[in-house]
N, C-alpha and C positions, 0 to 999 in steps of 0.2 A: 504494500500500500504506500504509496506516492504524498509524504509530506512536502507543498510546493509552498516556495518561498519567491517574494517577487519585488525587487531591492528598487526602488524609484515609484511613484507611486504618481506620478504625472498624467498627460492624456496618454500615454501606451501602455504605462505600466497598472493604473489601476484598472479601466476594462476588463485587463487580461486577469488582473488579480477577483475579481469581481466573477467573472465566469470562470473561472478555478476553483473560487471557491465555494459553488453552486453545487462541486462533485467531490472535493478534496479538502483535507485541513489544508488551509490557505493563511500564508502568515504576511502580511502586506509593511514592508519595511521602506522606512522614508527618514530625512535626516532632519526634516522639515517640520517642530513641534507643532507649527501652527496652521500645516495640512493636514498633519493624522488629528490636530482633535478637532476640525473641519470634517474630517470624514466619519469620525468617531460618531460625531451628531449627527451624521447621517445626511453631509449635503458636501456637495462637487461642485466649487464653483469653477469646473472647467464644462461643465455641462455636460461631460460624456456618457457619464452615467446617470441617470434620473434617480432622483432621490428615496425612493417608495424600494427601485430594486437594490439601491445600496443596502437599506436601514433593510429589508430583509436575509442578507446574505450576512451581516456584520456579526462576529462571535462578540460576546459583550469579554470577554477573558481570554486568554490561550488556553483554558484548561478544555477545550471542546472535543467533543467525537464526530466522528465520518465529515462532518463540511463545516464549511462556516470562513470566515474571513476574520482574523484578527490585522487590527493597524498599530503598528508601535513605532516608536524610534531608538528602541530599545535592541540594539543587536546579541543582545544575549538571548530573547527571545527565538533568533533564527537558527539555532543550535541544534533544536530539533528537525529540523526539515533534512532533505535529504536530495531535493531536487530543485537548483537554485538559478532562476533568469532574474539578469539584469537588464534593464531599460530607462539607466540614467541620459540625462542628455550628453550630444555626442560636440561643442557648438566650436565656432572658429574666433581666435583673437582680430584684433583692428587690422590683423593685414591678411587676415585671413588665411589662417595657415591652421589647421585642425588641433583641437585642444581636448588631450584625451584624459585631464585629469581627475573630471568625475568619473568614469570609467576605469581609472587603475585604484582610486578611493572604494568605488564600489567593491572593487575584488579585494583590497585588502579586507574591507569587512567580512568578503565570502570566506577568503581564506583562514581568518582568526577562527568562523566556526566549520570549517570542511573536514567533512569522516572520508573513511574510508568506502569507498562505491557510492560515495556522492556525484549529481550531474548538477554542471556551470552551462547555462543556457546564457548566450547574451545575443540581444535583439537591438541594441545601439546600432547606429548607422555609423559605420568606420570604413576603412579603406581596406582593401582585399591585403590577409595578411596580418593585419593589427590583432588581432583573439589570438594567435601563435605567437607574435613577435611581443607582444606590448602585457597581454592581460596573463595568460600561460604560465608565464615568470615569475609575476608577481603570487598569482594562488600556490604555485608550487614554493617560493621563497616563505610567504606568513606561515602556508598551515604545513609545511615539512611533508608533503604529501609529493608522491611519484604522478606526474599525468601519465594515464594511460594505464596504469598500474593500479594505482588507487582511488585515484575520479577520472572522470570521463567530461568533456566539452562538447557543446552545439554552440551552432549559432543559427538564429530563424529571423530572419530580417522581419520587424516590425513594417505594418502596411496600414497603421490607423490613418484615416482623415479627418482634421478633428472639425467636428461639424456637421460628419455626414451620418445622417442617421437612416441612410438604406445602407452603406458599408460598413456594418458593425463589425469587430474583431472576427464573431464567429462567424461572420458569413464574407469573409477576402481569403479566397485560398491560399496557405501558410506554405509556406516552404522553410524548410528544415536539415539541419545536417550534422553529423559528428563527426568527433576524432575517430571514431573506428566502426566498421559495419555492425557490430551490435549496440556501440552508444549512437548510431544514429538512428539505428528499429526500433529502442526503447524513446528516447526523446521522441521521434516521429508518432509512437503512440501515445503518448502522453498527451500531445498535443494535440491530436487525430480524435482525440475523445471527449474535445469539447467544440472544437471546429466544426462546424457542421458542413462549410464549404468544401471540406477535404486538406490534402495536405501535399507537399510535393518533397522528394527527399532530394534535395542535390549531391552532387559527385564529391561534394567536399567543404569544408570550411569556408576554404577562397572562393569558391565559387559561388558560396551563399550570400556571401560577404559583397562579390560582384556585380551580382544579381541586384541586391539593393540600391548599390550607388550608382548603376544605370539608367534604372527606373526615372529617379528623378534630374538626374542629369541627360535621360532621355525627352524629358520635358521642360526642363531647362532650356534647351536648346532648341525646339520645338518654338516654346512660347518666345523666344527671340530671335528667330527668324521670322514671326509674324512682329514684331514689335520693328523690327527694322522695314518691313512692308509698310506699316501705317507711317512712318518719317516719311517714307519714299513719298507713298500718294499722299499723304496731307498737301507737300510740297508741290505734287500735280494735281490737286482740289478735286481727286477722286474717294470716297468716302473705301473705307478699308472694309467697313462690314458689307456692306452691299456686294464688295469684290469675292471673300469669302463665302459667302452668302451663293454668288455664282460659283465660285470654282468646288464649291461643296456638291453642287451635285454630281459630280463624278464617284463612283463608286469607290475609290480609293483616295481621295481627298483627306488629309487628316484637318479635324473641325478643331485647329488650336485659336484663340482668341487671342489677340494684344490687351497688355495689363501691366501693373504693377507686380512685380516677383518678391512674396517674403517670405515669411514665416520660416520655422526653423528644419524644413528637408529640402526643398527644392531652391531656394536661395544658399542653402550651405550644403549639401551633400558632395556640387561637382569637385569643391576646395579639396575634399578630404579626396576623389578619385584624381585629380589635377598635381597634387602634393606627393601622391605615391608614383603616378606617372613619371614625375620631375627626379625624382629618389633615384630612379630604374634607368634615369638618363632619355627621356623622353617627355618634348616641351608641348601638352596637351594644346596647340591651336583652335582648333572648335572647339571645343567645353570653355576654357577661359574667355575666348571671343564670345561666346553667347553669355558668360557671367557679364563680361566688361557692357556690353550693351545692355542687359537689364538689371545692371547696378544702376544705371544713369537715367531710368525712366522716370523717374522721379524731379529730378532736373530737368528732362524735356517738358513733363506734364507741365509745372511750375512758368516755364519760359513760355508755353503755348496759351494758358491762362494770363499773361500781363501782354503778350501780343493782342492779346482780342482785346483787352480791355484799354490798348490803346488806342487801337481802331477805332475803339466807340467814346473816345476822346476824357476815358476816366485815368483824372491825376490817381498814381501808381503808391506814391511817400503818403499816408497815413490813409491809404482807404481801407476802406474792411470788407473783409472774405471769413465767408465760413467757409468748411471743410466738415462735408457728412461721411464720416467714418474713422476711425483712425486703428482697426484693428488688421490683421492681414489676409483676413480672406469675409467674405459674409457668413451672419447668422454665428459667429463665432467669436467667445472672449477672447483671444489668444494675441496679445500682441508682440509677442514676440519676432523680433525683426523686420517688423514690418519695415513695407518701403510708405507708406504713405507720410509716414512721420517723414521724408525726404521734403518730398509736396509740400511740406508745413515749413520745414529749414528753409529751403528753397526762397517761400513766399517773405519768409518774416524777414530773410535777406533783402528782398525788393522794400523792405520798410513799408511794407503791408501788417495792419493790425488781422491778426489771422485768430478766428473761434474755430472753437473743434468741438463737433455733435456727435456723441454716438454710443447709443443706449444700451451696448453689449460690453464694450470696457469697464473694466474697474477704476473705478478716478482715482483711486489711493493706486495700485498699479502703473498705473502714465504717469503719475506724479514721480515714485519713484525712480521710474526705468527710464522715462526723459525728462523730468521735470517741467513739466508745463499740466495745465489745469483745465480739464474737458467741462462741458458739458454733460448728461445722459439723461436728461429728460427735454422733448420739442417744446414745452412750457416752459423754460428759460430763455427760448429768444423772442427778445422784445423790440428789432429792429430788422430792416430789410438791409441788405449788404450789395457791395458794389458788384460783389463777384462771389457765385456759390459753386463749390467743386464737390458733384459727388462722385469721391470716393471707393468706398464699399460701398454695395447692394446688399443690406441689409433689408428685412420684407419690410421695414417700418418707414424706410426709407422709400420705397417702392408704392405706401400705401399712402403716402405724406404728399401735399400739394407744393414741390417744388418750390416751383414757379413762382410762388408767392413771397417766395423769400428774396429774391432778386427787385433790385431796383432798378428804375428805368431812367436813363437807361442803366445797362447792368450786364453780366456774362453770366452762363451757366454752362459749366463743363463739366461732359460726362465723360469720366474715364473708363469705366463699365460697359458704355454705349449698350444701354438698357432702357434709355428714354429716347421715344421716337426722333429721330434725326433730324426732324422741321423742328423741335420743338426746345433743341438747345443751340448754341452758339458753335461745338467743339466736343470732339469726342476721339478718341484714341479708336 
């Protein structure tokens, strides 16, 4: 019987600890006091898991039988388990070069409590290589343990979307793999038996580890080759989605949209495959080229918004613009990395007085993590603005009369291009 332990307790790792713990004693480990007793009360404010299914799954003690989910921060607690994934964040420093020291922090806690015939499952997004070279080391160095010998590794690249509530953990086909053909049949069942989507066993570590950092550096690159299409046709005052829109009906057309690129996989994943390319003596040309151009979107948006707004003859130095969103994707708290906070640097650079709306942030959160001061409720603004940019496509946004917030004259840019195209000024 499968004691599973599940070290980070963030959008990938609680889900997964959540449905674990629905069939297994489940011990949900975070460093975080003031997330485990967030979750302790039985609420997520990352939204992934609804609160009615947390607060039934939650053991109120470790002392439980057959299932249940305990949250601690108490690594003594994980002493008992016996099958341990990690899925702390994987993120990159200012010059972006991957920073793997939540990830060897995690392991040394795995390793201070690792038995003998223990399994290290790690689901972090790293570079093909790094769970041998980097993590390996360290578990066999804390807990005096032989790999291969005495525990066994996987790695099953995490595939949550956080936001999307049709692709829930148990239903995105997992892929999974070990150090050796029978720690990768045992890991594979493990996981195989809460997954309902199925499971897929790759050839190897590296390869599962590969598998991951393609993914989104396969869309990485995707979404900025359309983002370098919308510069081109703005400049020939052909609208991008209309062009899309046509060359989409071809049966093999892929339907990628121009956008703002953040949040913390697809904005940081290619660094970590780009970094290990460089290592090996090869200079990643497409993957950094499509980073470098939607790093910079954010700066284009910004430049494309005080263009219109010169046209229509609005002084630039103290006007005011809101900004509807500021988190990185819609319908989602998560702001981490966002690029829209760019939009925002951008404007306040032009000496623009810049609001920011947006009912899904945490205002103590923005406050910390950039320091500026949101709105989240449409009943705080009390004036119409020279220039409104939306953002995220948020549904409140979507349900919200625009238009109304604009002054005349005034700009409205849609970066989404989710409002009819007569009906703003500017859209990506």
């Amino acid at each position: 019987m499968h004691k599973i332990a599940v070290i980070g307790l963030g959008y990938v790792g609680l889900p997964l600890a959540v449905e674990f713990g629905k069939k297994y004693m489940t011990v949900g480990f975070d460093i975080n006091q003031s997330r485990v007793n967030e979750l302790n009360s039985g609420t997520d404010s990352t939204l992934e898991v609804e609160d009615n299914v947390l607060k039934k799954v939650l053991a109120s003690t470790e002392d439980f039988d057959n299932d249940g989910l305990f949250v601690t921060t108490d690594p003594d607690h994980l002493k008992s388990s016996n099958f341990y994934i990690i899925t702390v964040p994987t993120p990159t420093d200012k010059n972006n070069r991957p920073v793997l020291t939540p990830l060897k922090k995690a392991s040394e806690t795995v390793g201070k409590v690792l038995s003998k015939g223990n399994y290290v499952v790690y689901e972090s997004t790293v570079y093909p290589g790094a769970t041998e070279e980097e993590c390996i080391p360290v578990l066999e160095a804390v807990s005096g343990l032989k790999f291969n010998e005495d525990f066994f590794v996987g790695y099953s690249p995490e595939r949550i979307n956080p936001g999307d509530k049709k692709h829930t953990v148990t239903k995105i086909l997992k892929v999974t793999s070990g150090s050796t053909p029978e720690a990768a049949k045992v890991i594979d069942d493990v996981y195989n038996s809460v997954i309902t989507a199925g499971t897929y066993i790759a050839a190897s570590l590296k390869v599962a580890e590969a598998a991951k950092v393609i993914e989104n550096s396969q869309r990485d690159i995707n979404i900025a080759f359309v983002n370098e299409l919308s510069k081109i046709f703005n400049l020939m005052d052909i609208d991008t989605l209309e062009v899309l829109e046509a060359a989409g009906t071809k049966w093999n057309f892929l339907p990628f949209r121009p956008g703002l690129v953040g949040g913390h996989c697809i904005g940081v994943d290619p660094y970590y495959l780009a970094q290990k390319a460089q290592e090996v003596g090869y200079h990643p040309e497409i993957i950094l080229a499509g980073r470098r151009l939607n790093d910079t979107m954010g700066q284009y948006v910004a430049s494309e918004i005080v263009k219109l707004m010169i046209q229509k003859d609005i002084k630039i130095k103290g006007s005011k613009i809101l900004m509807l969103g500021i988190t990185f994707k819609e319908n989602c708290p998560d702001i981490r990395n966002t690029k829209a906070i760019d939009v925002y640097h951008q404007l306040v650079g032009f000496s623009a007085n810049v609001d920011l709306l947006d009912p899904w942030a945490n205002i103590k959160e923005v406050r910390h993590e950039y320091g500026i001061d949101i709105m989240n409720k449409t009943s705080e603004i009390s004036e119409k603005y020279d220039a409104v940019v939306l953002t995220v496509a948020h549904k409140e946004f979507l349900e919200m009369n625009v238009h109304s917030l604009v002054k005349d004259p005034g700009v409205l840019y849609d970066v989404k291009s989710i409002l009819p195209k007569e009906s703003v000024d500017g859209r990506l």
